[in-house]
N, C-alpha and C positions, 0 to 999 in steps of 0.2 A: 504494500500500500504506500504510494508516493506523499511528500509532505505538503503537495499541496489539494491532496482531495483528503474525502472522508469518507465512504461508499459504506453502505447500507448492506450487507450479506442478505440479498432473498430469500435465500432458502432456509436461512437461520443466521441466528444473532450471535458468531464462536466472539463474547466479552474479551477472549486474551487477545484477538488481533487487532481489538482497538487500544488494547494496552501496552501494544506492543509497537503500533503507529507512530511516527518521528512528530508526536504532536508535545510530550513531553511536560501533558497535563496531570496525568494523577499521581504526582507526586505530592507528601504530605507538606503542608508550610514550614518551613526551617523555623525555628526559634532561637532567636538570638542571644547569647547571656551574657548580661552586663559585667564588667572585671575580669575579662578575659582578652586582655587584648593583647595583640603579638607585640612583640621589642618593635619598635619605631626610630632605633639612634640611628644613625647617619652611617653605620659601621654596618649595614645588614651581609653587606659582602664579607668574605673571609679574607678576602685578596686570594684565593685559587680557584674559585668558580666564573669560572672566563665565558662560561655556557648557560644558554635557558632553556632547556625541551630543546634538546640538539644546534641548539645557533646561537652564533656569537653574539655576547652582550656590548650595547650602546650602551658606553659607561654615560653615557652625557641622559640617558635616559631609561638606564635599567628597569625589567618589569617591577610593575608592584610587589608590595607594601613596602617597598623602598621607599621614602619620602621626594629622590628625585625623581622614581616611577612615576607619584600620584603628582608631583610637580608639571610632569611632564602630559597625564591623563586632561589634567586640568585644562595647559593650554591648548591642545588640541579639540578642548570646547564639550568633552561630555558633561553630562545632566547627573546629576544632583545622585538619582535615583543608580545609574549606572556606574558610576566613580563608587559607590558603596560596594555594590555586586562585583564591582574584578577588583579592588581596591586590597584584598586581600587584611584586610583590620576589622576584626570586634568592636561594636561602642556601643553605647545603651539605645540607641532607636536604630531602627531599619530602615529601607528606604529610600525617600527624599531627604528625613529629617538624617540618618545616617549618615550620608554622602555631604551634607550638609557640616554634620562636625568634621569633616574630613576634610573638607576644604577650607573649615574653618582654622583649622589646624595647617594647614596650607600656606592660609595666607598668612601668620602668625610667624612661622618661618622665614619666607620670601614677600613681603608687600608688594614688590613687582607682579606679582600672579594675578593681582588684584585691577590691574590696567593691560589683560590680557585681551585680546578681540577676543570674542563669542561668537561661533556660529548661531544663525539662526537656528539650525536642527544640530541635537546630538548626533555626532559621527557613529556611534553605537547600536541608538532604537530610533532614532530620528522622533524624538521627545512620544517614542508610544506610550510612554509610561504615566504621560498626564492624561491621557484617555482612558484609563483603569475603571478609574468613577464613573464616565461616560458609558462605560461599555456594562460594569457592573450592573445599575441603572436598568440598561435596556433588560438584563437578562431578569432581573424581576420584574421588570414591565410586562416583559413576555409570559412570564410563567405565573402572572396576575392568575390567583383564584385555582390554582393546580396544588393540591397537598403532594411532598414529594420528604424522601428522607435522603436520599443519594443522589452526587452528581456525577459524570464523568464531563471532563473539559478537553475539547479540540482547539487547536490553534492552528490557526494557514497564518506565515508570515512570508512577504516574495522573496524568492530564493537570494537574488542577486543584495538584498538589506542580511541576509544570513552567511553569505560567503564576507561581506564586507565588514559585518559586528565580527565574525570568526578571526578574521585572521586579523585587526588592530588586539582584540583580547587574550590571543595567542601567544601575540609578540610583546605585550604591553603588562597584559592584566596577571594579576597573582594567579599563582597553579592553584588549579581545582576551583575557580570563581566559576559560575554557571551559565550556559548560553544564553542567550537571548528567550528563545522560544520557551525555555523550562522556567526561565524567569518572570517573563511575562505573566506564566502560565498559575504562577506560585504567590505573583500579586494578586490576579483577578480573584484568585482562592481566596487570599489574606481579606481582601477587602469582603468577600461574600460572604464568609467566615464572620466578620463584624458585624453586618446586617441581617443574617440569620445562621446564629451559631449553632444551631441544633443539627445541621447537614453535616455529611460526610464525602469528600472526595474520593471515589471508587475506580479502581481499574478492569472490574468485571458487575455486568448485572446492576447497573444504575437504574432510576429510576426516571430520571431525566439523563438526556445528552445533549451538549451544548456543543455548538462550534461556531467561534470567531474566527472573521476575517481580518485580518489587522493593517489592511491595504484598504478598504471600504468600512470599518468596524460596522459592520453587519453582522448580526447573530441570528443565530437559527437555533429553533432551541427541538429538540425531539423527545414528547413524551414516548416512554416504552409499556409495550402493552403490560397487563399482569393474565395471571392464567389461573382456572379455576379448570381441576379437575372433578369429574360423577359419574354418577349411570345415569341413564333416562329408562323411562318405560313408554313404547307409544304402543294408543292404547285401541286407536283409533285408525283404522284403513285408509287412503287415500292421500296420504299425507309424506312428503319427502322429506330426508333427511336436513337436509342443506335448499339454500333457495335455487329456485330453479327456474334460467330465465326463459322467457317470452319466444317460444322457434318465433313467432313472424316479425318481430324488432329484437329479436335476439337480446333483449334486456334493457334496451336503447329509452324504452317506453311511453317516449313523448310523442302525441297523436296516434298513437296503435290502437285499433277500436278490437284487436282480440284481447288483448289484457287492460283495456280501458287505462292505460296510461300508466300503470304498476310496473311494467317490465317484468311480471312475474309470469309461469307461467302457470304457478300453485299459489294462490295467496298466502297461503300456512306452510311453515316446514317448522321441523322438530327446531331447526339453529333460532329461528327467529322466536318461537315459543319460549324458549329457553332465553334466547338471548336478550330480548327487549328489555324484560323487568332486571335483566343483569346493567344493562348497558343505564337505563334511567337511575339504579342505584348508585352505581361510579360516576354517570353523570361523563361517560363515554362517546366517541361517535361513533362506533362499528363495533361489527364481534367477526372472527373469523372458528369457523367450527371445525373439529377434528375428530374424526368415533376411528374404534377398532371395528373397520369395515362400516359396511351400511346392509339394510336390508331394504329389500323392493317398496315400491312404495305402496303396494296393494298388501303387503305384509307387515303384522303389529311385531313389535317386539313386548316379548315382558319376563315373568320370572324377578334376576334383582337387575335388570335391565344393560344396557347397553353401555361400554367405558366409552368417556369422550373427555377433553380436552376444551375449553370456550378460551378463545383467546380475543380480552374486551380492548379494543385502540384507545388510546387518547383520553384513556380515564385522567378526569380529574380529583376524581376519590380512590385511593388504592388499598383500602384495606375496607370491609363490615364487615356486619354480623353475618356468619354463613347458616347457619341457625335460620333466621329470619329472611335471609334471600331463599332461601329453601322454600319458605312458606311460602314466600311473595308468586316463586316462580309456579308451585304445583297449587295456588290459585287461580292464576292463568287462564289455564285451560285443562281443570282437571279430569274432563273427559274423554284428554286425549295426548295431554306427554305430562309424565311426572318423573322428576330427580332424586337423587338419593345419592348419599357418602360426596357430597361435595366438602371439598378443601383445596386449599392455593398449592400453587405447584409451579415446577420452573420450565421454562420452554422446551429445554432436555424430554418431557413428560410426553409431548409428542410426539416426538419420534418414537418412541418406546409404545405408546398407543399405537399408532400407526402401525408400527412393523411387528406387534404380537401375532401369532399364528394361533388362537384357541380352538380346542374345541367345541359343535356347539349339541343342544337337543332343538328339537324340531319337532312341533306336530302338524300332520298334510290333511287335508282329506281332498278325496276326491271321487269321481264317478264314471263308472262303468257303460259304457250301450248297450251290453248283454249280461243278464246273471251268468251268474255261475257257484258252482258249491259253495257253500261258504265255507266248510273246512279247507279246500282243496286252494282257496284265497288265504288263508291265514296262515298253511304252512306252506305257500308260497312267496308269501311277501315275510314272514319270518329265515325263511332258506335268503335272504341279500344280507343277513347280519354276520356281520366280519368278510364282507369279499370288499374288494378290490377295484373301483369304479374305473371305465377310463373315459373320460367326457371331454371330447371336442369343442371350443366355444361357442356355446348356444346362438342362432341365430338372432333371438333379440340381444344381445350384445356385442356383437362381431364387428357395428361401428366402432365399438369405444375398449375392443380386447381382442388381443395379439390373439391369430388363429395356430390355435397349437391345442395337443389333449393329453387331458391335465389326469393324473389319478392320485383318486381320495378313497378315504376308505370309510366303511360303513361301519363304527364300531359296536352298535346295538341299535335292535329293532326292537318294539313292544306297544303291549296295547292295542293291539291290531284289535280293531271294531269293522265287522260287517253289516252294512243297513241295507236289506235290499240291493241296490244300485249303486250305495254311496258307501263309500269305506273311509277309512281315518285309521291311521298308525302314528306311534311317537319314532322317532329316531336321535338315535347321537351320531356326531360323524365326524371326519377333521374340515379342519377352516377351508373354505375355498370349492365345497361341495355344493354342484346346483342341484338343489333337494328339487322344486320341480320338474327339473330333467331327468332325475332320480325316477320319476312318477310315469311321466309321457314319453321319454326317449327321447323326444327334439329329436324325430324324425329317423330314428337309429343314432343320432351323436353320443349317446352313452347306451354304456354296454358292460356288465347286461343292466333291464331296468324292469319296472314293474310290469309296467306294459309287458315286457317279452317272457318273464314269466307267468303269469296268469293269460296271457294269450288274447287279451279285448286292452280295445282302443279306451284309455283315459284321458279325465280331463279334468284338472286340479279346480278348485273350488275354491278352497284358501290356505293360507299357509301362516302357522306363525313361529316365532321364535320365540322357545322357552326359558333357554338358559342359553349362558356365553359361559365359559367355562374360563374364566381368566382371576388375575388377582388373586 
């Protein structure tokens, strides 16, 4: 990652690459302690140190805390704030007011320093350092009415102000005085730090992210989402997981007279159920949804429901009661998605949902065009527990899944109920089994299936989900 961007990871948020970033922000504020201050006599050379960091010393202007070093810092016109930071001396304030006894000390030595020309801009930060307040300022202006406990700080400063502070401080400034950018980086803290002390500067998992431009002092500030892990149970048929846009505006939904202007193409899904009364609580503008897998949308889940992940944008509230959001959510719409074991959780929690393979149970039913025995059905559709499925991608999903044939296996059948014409079984099976195809074949795509042993054409009725076997 270059120092002059700051890019966003899409896919996920890995905290240690922006801690790792040449921004040289989450470092903690130094504290400075009074009565420590290095030898200042005139004698700092031994007379055999002929060298600084590999190159010969200009006795007429040796690097600092030599006093003709800072003599020398002085007339080349740095700022108050800078002559402290490579000055390489201890004094009871930091800073301006720091740099300040430094050259007070200065000119107590040499009164000539004191009829030195000044540039208009410090050669070092070209005076960034009186912009601190300015910049501080905006960053709570921005994050007006946002509750946050952590920050992490970016800094963009132009490269060519960074090779030129470099290498005058190289040649000039005491060893181990700090760049620029970490400097800068280490005021904006200090000062934010005195306006609300209760934050902590963070190198992973902020809660806000800030980043200044120090060429435009423009800030950007980015709330980070928080994450709430559960079950749901849906209870209710017809209904999709996540929103599902509009085929004839494709989601677009302004003037579309098939989704009357919603861009939906379900007014209801399980994310928005869930998510709205999440989203008005934090006081949010989005939720983005995550389950372990999804189920059809003509199919209920229940049992202890379904694991997912709600990941709320741009809260400005980051913590309640999950107790109480519980209630709020399985108020809702209690006839048709309710939660459970909700708790916070960290974006890592996704992936991990995502990519579980559980087992699940399953109950089908479905119906025949011709009888037949009903023993001769029961210990027919009991002979598929524990074989070996091999299932081609179903043609209703062949748009949106790789054609290839997949084998799951049928770990227990039961319950098998004969009505007449209509039958019903329970099954378990591993993750990624098309239980309907299970039933009808899709045509021959799996094999073997009910259809092929019992010998009459089926046709599924409904299907739900009982248990996910996860956690």
């Amino acid at each position: 990652m270059s120092e002059d961007t700051l890019e966003e990871n899409s896919d996920g948020d890995d905290w240690h690459l922006y801690a790792s970033a040449d921004y040289g922000a989450a470092e903690s504020v130094e504290n400075t302690e009074p009565g420590k201050e290095e030898d200042s006599n005139d004698d700092w050379f031994d007379g055999d140190d002929f060298y600084n960091q590999g190159e010969s010393i200009d006795w007429e202007a040796p690097p600092c805390p030599a006093p003709l070093g800072i003599a020398h810092v002085i007339k080349i016109g740095v700022c108050d704030h800078c002559l402290h930071r490579i000055g390489g001396r201890r004094t009871q304030s930091s800073g301006f007011e720091g740099g300040a006894l430094l050259r007070k000390e200065a000119f107590s030595r040499d009164s000539s320093l004191s009829e030195s020309d000044i540039p208009e801009l410090c050669p070092l930060c070209e005076n960034l350092f009186d912009d601190v307040g300015n910049i501080t300022e905006r960053i709570i202006e921005t994050l007006e009415g946002t509750k946050f406990r952590s920050m992490q700080l970016g800094i963009h400063i132009p490269k060519d102000l960074l090779q030129s502070e470099d290498a005058i401080r190289t040649k000039h400034g005491a060893r181990g005085s700090k760049p620029l950018k970490t400097s800068f980086a280490t005021a904006i803290q200090a000062e934010m730090l005195r306006k609300i002390p209760d934050i902590a500067f963070v190198k992973e998992y902020p809660d806000v992210m800030v980043t200044v431009d120090a060429l435009t002092l423009r800030v950007d500030t980015d709330v980070r989402p928080v994450f709430i892990y559960g079950r749901y149970e849906k209870l209710a048929r017809g209904i999709p997981q996540t929103r599902w846009p509009c085929r004839s505006c494709r989601g677009r939904g302004e003037g579309c007279e098939s989704c009357e202007g919603t861009g939906l193409q379900y007014r209801e899904s399980v994310q928005d159920i869930i998510g709205e009364p999440v989203k008005i609580s934090l006081d949010a503008s989005d939720s983005s949804f995550h389950g372990m897998g999804r189920e059809d949308i003509d199919v209920r889940c229940l049992g202890s429901g379904r694991p997912f992940v709600l990941e709320i944008k741009n809260p400005k509230i980051r913590d309640t009661d999950l107790i109480l959001l519980e209630s709020k959510i399985n108020s809702n719409c209690p006839k048709k998605v309710k939660v459970n074991s909700l708790r916070w959780c960290h974006k890592k929690e996704v992936s991990r949902v995502k990519e579980t393979r559980s087992e699940k149970s399953y109950t089908i039913r479905f119906k025949i065009e011709e009888p037949a025995p009903r023993e001769q059905i029961i210990d027919a559709i009991n002979g598929l527990s524990g074989v070996t499925l091999e299932q081609e991608t179903p043609k209703r999903v062949s748009h949106r899944r790789a054609a290839k044939t997949r084998k799951r296996k049928i770990v227990s059948i039961s319950n098998v109920v004969v009505e007449e014409q209509e039958i019903q079984f329970s099954l378990r099976c591993e993750a990624g089994t098309y239980v309907k195809e299970l039933v009808h074949s899709d045509e021959g795509r799996t094999v073997p299936s009910v259809m092929s042993v019992i010998g009459r054409e089926c046709e599924v009725l409904w299907l739900d989900v009982e248990e996910i076997h996860a956690d």
